[in-house]
C-alpha positions in Angstrom: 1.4 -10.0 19.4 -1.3 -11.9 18.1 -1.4 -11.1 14.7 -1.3 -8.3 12.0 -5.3 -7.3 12.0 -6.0 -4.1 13.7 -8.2 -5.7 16.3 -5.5 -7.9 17.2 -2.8 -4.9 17.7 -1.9 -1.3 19.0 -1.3 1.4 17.2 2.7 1.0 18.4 2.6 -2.6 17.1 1.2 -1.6 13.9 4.0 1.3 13.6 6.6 -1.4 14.5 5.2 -3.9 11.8 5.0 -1.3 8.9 8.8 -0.3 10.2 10.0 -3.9 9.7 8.3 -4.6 6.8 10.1 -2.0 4.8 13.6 -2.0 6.4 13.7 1.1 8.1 13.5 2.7 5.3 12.5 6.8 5.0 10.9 6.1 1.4 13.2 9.1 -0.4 16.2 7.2 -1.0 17.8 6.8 -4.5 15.6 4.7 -6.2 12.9 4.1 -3.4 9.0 4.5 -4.7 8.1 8.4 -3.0 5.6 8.1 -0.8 5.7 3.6 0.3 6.0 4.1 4.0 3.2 7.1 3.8 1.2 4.7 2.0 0.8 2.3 5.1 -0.7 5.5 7.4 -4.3 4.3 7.1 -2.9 0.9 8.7 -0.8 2.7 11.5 -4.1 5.0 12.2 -6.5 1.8 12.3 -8.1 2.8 9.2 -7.6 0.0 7.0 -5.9 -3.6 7.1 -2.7 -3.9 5.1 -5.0 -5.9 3.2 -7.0 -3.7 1.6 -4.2 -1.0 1.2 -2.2 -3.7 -0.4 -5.2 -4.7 -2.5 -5.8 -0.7 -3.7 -2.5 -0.6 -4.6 -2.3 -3.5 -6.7 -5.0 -2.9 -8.2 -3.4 0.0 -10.1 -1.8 -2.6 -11.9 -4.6 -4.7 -13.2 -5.3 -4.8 -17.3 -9.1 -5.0 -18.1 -12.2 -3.1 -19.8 -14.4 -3.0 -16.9 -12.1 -0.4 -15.0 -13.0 3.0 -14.7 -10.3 5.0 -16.4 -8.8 2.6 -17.8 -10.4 3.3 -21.5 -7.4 2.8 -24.0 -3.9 3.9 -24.1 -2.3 6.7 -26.4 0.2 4.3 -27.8 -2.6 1.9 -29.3 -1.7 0.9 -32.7 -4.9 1.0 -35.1 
């Protein structure tokens, strides 16, 4: 395999990297995040790079004004 882009591999490959990355793992375990190997789909499917899913997920996680939605939080002290 040449590399992790979508170009570069088959949808079988892509399946077999998302598998590895995450262990095996059926993402309902005790403790596991619902939903992680569901969120690599778009990947498997050839939709998106792991890149950019990585990146949207992330971004979840970014503090700043200039996000939509992100307008102040109920536990603000004034």
């Amino acid at each position: 395999m040449a590399g992790y882009l979508i170009a570069d591999t088959t949808r079988e490959e892509r399946a077999q990297i998302v598998a590895d990355s995450l262990g095996h793992i059926e993402a309902n375990c005790d403790g596991c995040m619902p939903g992680l190997a569901e969120m690599y789909q778009d990947y498997i499917d050839g939709r998106k790079e792991l890149r950019e899913i990585n990146m949207e997920f992330n971004a979840r996680y970014v503090k700043g004004d200039d996000m939509p939605g992100r307008e102040g939080c109920a536990y603000t002290q004034y």
